[in-house]
Each structure stands twice: as C-alpha cells, then as structure tokens.
C-alpha positions as CSV (number, residue, x, y, z in Angstrom):
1,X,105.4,187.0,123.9
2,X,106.2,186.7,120.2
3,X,105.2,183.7,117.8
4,X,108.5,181.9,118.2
5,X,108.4,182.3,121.7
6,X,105.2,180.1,122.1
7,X,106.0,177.8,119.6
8,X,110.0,176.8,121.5
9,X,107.7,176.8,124.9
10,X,105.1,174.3,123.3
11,X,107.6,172.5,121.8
12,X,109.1,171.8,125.3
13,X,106.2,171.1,126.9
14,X,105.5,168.4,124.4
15,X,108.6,166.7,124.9
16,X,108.8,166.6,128.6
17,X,106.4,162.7,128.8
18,X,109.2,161.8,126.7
19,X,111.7,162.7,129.0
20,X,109.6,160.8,132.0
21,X,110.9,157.7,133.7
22,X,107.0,156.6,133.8
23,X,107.7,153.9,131.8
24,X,110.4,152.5,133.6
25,X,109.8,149.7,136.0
26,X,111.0,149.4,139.3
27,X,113.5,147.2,140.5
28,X,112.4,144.8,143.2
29,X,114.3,142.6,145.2
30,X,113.3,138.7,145.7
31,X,116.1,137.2,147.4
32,X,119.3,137.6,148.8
33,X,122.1,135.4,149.5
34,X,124.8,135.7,151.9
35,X,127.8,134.1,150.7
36,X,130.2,132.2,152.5
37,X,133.8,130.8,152.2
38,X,134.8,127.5,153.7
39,X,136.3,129.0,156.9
40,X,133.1,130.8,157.5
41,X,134.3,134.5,156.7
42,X,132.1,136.5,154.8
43,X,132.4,136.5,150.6
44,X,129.7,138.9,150.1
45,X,126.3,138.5,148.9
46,X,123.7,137.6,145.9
47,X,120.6,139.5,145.5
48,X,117.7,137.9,143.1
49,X,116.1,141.2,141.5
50,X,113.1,141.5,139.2
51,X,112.3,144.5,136.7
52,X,109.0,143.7,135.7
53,X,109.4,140.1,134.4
54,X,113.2,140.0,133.9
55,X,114.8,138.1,136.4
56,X,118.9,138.9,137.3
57,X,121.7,137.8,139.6
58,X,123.2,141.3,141.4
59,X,126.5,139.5,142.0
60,X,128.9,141.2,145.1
61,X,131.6,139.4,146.3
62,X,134.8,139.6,148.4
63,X,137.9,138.1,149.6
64,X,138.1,135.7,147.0
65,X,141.6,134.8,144.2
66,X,142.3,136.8,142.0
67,X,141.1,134.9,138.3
68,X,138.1,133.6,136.6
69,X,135.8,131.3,139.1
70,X,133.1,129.2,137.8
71,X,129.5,130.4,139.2
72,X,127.0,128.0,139.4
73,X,122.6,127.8,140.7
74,X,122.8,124.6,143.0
75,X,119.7,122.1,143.3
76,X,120.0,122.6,147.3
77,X,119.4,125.6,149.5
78,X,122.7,124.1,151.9
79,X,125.7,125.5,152.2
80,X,128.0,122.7,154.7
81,X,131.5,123.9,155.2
82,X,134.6,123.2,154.2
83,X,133.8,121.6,150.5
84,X,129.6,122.9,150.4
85,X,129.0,119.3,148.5
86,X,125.7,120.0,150.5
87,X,124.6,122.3,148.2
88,X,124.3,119.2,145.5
89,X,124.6,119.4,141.7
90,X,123.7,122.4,139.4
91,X,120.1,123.3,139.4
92,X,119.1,121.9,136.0
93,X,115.2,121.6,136.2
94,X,114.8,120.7,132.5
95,X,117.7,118.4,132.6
96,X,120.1,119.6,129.5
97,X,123.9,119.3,129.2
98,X,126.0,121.9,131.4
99,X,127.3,124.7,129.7
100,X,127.0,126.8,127.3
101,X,129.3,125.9,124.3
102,X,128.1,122.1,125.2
103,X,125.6,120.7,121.9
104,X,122.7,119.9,124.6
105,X,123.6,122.9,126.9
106,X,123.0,125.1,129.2
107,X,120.9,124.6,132.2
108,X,119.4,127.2,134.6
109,X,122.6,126.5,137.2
110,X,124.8,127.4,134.2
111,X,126.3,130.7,134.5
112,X,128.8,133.1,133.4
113,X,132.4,133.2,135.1
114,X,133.4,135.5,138.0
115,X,136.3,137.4,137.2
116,X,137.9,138.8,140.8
117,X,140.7,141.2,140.1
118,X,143.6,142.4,142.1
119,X,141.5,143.7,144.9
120,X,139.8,140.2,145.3
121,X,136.7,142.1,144.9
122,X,133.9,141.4,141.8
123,X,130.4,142.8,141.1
124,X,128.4,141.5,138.3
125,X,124.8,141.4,137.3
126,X,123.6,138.7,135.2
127,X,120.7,137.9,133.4
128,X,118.9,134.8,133.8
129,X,116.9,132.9,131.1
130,X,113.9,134.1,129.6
131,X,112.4,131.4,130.7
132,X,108.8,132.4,132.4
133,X,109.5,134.3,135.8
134,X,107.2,132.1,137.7
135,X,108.5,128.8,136.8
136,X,112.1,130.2,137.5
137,X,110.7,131.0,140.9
138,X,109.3,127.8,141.3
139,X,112.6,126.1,140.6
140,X,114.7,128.2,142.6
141,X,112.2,128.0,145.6
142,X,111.1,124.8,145.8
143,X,111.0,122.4,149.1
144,X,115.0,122.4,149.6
145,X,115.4,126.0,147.8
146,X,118.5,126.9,146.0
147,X,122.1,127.9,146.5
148,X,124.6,129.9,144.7
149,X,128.4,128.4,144.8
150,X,131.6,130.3,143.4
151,X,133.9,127.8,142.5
152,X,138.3,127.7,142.3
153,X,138.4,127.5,138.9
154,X,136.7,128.8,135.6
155,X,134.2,126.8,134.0
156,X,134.7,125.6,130.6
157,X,131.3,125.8,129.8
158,X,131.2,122.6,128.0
159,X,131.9,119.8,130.0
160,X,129.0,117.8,131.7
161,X,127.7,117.6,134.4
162,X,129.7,120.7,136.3
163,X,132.0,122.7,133.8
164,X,135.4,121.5,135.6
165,X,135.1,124.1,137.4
166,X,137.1,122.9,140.4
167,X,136.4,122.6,144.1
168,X,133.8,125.3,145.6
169,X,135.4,127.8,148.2
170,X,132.4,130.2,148.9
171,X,128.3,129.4,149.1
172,X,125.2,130.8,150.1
173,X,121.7,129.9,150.0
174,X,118.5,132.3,148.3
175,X,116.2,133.2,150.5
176,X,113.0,135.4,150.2
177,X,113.4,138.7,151.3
C-alpha cells in the first residue's frame, strides 16, 4: 500500500465517530391522545414526545375544515360531547395572558394554529416551552390531567382568556403511555 493510500484510509477512519448517531437521543413517547369530534368519530391523535429534555406535541389529525383552527392544552383531562366545555379553560399554570402577541402572554395551553388543507388532513409537531420538563409534566398530569381541544376558528393569539378561537369540534385527553 503506498503512503497516500494509508493516509485517505486513516483519514476515513477518523471521521467515521463524526458520522455516528451516538450523540443523538432517542425519542420517547409520554402520552398520547385520541382525539375526538363532537359526534364521536375519530379526528386523529396527539402524542407527547420527549428527546432528552425537549418536550413536543406530534400533532395528527383528520376529518376536520379545511382553514386555520385554534389548538389549545386544557386545564381538564375531559372531553364531554357535543361542545367538550368539560375539558375547562386553557391550561395556564403560571396564570399569564393568552396568546402570544398579547403584552402578558402566552400560557402553557397557548399554541400555534392548525392549518387543515384540502384533504381535511394536518400533521404538525410543535415545541412546547422550555420550561423545566418535570414541572411541564406535573402540570399536564396532575389530579384531573389535561386535554388537547382543536377549535372552529383560528386563534388570534392576543385576546384573553381563549384567543376567539371559536367553539371546539374535536378533543382528547393525555394519557401516559
């Protein structure tokens, strides 16, 4: 083997660690909901995931209007048909304003819009705060848990307490997995 030879092969084997996926954390699911819309047909579903400390939303739903709905954490792991008022006010543990262009805003219940297309299909992920994983956990799973609610309309992201977003046509409650 000549000289260049064993210098391109001991170049490669020094690179191949920084081609591993070592470093990379798996992802781990810590909840799932089943979503719901008022006359009980499936919407799809809402998984809780964790990479490492990062908590996110894996967002999969069906069947629903074509437009921007407003997407919202709920303080109460109930999801009542038709209207899902059950499932109480956003979840807003450290009690700021809803939304995010509001002065005092957001809140942990506060998130992005859905936008459903012309298949009445959407699939997001979305990150929550970087607020400490355990105390997000604790808020989410406390003694009446938590539900997640897709709402007729888009949120405005300003106005308090619920972003006129409209009445709620699909819900599902977290639970462990």
């Amino acid at each position: 083997m000549n000289r260049p030879s064993l210098f391109a092969l001991a170049a490669a084997f020094l690179a191949l660690p920084a081609c591993s996926t070592l470093d990379q954390q798996p992802v781990e699911q810590l909840a799932v909901a089943n979503l719901a819309r008022a006359n009980g047909a499936p919407a799809g579903t809402v998984e809780l995931v964790a990479t490492g400390n990062h908590l996110s939303l894996v967002v999969s739903a069906t069947g629903l209007p074509q437009g921007m709905h407003g997407f919202h954490l709920h303080t109460t792991g109930a999801c009542t048909a038709p209207d899902f008022t059950s499932a109480g006010g956003h979840l807003n543990p450290a009690n700021n304003s809803h939304g995010t262009m509001s002065p005092g805003g957001s809140h942990l219940g506060d998130l992005p819009n859905l936008e459903v297309g012309g298949s009445n299909v959407t699939s997001t992920t979305i990150d929550l705060s970087d607020t400490d994983r355990a105390q997000i956990l604790a808020w989410l799973f406390d003694a009446d848990s938590t539900a997640v609610v897709i709402h007729r309309g888009p949120d405005d992201y300003r106005t308090d307490p619920a972003g006129n977003a409209g009445p709620r046509i699909a819900c599902g409650v977290l639970n462990r997995t």
